[in-house]
Every structure is written in structure tokens, then in C-alpha cells.
DRENTITI-751305 format. One record per residue: x, z negated, y negated of N, C-alpha, C in turn; residue in three letters. Coordinates in steps of 0.2 Angstrom, whole numbers, plus 5000, padded with zeros to 4 digits. Layout:
BEGIN
XZYXZYXZYALA...
END
This chain:
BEGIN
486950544967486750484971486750424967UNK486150394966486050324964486750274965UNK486750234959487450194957487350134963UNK486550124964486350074969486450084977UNK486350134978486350154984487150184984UNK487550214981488350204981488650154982UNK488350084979488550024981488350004990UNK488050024991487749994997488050025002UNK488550115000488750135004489550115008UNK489650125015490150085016490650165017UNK491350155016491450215017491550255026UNK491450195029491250235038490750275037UNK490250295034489650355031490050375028UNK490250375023490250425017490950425013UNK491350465015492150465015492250495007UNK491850525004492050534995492250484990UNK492550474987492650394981492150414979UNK491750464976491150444972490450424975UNK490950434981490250424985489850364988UNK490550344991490750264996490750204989UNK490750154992490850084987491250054986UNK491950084988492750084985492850064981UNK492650094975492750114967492350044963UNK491850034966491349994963491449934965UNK491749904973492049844974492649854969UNK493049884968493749864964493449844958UNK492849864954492649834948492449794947UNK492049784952491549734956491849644956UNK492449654959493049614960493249574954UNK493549624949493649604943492949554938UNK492549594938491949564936491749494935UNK491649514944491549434948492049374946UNK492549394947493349364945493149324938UNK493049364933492949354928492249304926UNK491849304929491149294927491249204929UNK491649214936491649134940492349094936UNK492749134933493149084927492749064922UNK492349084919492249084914491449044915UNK491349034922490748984923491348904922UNK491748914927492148874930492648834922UNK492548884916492948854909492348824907UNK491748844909491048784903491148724909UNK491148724916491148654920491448614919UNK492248624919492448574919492948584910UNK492848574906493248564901493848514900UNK493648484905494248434907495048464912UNK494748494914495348514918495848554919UNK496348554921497048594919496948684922UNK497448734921497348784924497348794932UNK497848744935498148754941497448724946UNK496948664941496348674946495648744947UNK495748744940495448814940495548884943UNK495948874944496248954949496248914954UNK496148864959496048844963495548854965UNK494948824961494148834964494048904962UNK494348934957494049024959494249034964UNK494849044967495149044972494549034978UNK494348974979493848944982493148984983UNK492949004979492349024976492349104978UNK492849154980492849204978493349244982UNK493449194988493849204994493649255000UNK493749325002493349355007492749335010UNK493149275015492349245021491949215016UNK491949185010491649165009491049205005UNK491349255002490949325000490349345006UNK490849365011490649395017489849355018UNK489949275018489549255022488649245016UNK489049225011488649255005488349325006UNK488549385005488249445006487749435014UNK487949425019487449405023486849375024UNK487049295019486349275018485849295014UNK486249365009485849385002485349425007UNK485449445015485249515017485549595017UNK486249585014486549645016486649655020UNK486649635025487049675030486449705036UNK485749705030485049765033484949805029UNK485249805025485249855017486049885017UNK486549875020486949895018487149965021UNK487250055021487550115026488250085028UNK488350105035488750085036488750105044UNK489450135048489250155055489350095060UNK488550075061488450035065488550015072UNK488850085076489050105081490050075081UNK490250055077490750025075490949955075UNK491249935082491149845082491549835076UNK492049835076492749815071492349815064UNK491949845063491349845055491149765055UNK490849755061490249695061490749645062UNK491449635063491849565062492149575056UNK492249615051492549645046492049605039UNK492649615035492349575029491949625021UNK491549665027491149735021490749715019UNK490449675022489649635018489849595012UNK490349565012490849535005490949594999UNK491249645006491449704999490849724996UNK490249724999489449754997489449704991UNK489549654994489249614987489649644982UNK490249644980490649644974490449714971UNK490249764977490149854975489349824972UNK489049794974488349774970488549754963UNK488949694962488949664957489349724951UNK489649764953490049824947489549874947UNK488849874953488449924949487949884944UNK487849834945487449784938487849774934UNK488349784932488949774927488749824923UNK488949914926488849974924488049984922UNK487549964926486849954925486649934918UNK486849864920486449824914486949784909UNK487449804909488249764906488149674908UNK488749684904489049604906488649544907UNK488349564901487949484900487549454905UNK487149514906486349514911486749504917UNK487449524918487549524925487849464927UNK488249444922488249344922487749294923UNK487249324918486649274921486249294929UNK486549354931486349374940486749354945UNK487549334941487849304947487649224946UNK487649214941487849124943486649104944UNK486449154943485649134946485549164954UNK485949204955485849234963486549204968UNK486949184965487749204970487649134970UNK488049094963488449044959487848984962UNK487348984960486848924961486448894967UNK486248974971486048954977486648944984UNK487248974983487748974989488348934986UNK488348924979489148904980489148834976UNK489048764982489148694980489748674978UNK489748674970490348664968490748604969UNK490348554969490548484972490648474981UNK490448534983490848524991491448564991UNK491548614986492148654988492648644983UNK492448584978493348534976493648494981UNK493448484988493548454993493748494997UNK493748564999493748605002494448625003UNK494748605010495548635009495448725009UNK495848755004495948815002496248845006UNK496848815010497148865014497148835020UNK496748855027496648835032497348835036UNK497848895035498448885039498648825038UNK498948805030499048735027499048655033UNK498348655033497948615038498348615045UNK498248685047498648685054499248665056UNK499748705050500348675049500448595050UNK500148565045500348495045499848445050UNK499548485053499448445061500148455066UNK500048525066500848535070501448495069UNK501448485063502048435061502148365064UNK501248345060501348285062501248275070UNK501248305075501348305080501648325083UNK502148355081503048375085502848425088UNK502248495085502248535090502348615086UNK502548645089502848735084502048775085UNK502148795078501348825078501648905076UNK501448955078501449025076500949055077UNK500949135073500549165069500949235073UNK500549245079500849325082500549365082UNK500649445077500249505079500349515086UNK499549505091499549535096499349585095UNK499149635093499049705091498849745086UNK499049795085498749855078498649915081UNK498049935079497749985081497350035076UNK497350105074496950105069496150125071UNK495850115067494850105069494550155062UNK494450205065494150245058494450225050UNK495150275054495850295047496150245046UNK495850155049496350105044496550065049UNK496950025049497449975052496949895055UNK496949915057496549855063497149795066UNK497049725064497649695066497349635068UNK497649625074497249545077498049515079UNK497949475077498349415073498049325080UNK498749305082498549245088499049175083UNK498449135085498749055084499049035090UNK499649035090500048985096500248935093UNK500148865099500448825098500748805105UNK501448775105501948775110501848845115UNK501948905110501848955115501048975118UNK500548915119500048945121499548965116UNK499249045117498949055113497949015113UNK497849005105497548955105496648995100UNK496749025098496449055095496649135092UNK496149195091496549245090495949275081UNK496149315078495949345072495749425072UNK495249445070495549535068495449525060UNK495549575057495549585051495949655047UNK495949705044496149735041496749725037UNK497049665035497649665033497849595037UNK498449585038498749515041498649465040UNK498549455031498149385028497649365031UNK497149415030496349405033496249365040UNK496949425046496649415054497049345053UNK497649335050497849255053497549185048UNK497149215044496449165042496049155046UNK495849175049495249185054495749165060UNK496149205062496249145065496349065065UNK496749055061496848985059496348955057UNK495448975056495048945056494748945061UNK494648975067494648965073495048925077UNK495648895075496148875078495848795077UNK495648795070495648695068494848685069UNK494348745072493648725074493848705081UNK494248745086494348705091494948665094UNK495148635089495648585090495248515087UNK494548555084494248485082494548455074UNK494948485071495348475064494948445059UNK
END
């Protein structure tokens, strides 16, 4: 099978490591990891390490991969069992991209695949001057409204369930006890992200 077309595979099709785009997101990952420090070391020359891990951080976050790979049109190119809600609120279209990005690495090495993220990813989707402004952890945010308002804010597994082999977790924002917004996500990070970003869109934050 094509390194490109294993990139695009999601493993709800194709349950083999050599098959699915497991193996090639974990590369993929690293790469990109490395590609966006090493843009983010010629940017700012000035700056300390503690903000530089913060804008990759920024840059190289799930949702924001996710919504990247959807703009790019993955998510009409990518296999995947489309009869599977829990896929279409999941963050695979992210993983596509990364399992793309470790087949152009393997493809064409390093160099060429640096000049293909920061000319396709880096330049057309990621405003680096909007997202030093960007608060990084949406929870954060939450919290310190809660505070400053005298009100208890919690983060409840309301369910786990498994959805083809893996752990499905939706995750609720309560505040004073009422819930306010809820998350799914494959790990607990993710769904109480998503929730807690759904939380401060409609509380208006």
C-alpha cells in the first residue's frame, strides 16, 4: 500500500499498524513538533524558552490541527468509517494531517518537508501575531471567571463508553452544580477542552 494512501488511512478501516496511519501520525508529530520550533527559533530571536514552548504549544494543539486538516480538505480524502458519529466530532482530521506530514518526511526528507509545512500549514492558517494573544488553556480562563465571581466550577466525567475498541469520554462543565456545557473526546484532556471551550462561548467569556 502507498505511504500516501496509509497516511490518509484512519484505523476504523484498516486495523494493521502497517496499514492504518498510527505509525506515521507518531512520526508525523515529532516532525511537525520540530519543524514549528525551529520556525518559531528564526522568529523571534529575542525571546526566552518558556515563550517559545508556549506558541508551539499554541500552534500544534489538537483543535487547532483538526481544524487545519479540514480546511486543507481532509476530511474528503481521508478512509475512515463514516458511518461512525464519535469519528466526526473526534480529532482524526488533525491526526491526518500529522500521518501526511511523516509521509512527506519519509517521501521527500526533512528539508522539502519544512518548506511544505511552513508554505501549506505555517503561512496560510497559523496567524502568528493572533495567537501570542491567544489564551492557551481555555480551563484557565474558566477558572478565573469562576473565582472572580464566587462561583464552583467542575469538570464531571458524565460518561465512558467504548466506540470501536477505544474509550470514549464526555466530560461536563458545571458551574454551581448546573451543567453548562458538555465535551467527548478520546482522552479526558481533549473532552474537558472542548468542553471548557464550549463553556466560555456561551457564557460569552
Amino acid at each position: 500500500m502507498s505511504l500516501y494512501k496509509t497516511a490518509l488511512s484512519h484505523r476504523s478501516v484498516r486495523e494493521g499498524a502497517d496499514e492504518n496511519n498510527e505509525r506515521l501520525e507518531f512520526l508525523g508529530d515529532a516532525v511537525l513538533s520540530s519543524i514549528v520550533a525551529h520556525y518559531l527559533f528564526r522568529k523571534y530571536p529575542y525571546r526566552g524558552e518558556g515563550f517559545l514552548t508556549e506558541m508551539r504549544s499554541k500552534m500544534v494543539n489538537r483543535q487547532q490541527l483538526n481544524d487545519i486538516g479540514i480546511k486543507m480538505g481532509l476530511k474528503k480524502i481521508t478512509f475512515y468509517n463514516k458511518f461512525d458519529n464519535s469519528l466526526k466530532i473526534s480529532q482524526i482530521f488533525g491526526n491526518t494531517l500529522e500521518a501526511l506530514i511523516g509521509a512527506v518526511y519519509l517521501d521527500k526528507g526533512y528539508t522539502a518537508t519544512q518548506r511544505w509545512v511552513e508554505h501549506f500549514i505555517i503561512m496560510p492558517h497559523l496567524f502568528i501575531d493572533d495567537l501570542e494573544n491567544i489564551e492557551i488553556n481555555i480551563k484557565n480562563k474558566l477558572y478565573g471567571w469562576a473565582n472572580k465571581n464566587g462561583k464552583a466550577l467542575d469538570f464531571e466525567t458524565l460518561s465512558e463508553h467504548f466506540e470501536n475498541g477505544r474509550r470514549l469520554f464526555t466530560i461536563g462543565a458545571k458551574v454551581d452544580g448546573e451543567l453548562i456545557a458538555q465535551g467527548k473526546g478520546f482522552n479526558k484532556k481533549d473532552a474537558s477542552q472542548i468542553a471548557a471551550q464550549l463553556a466560555v462561548d456561551k457564557l460569552g467569556l
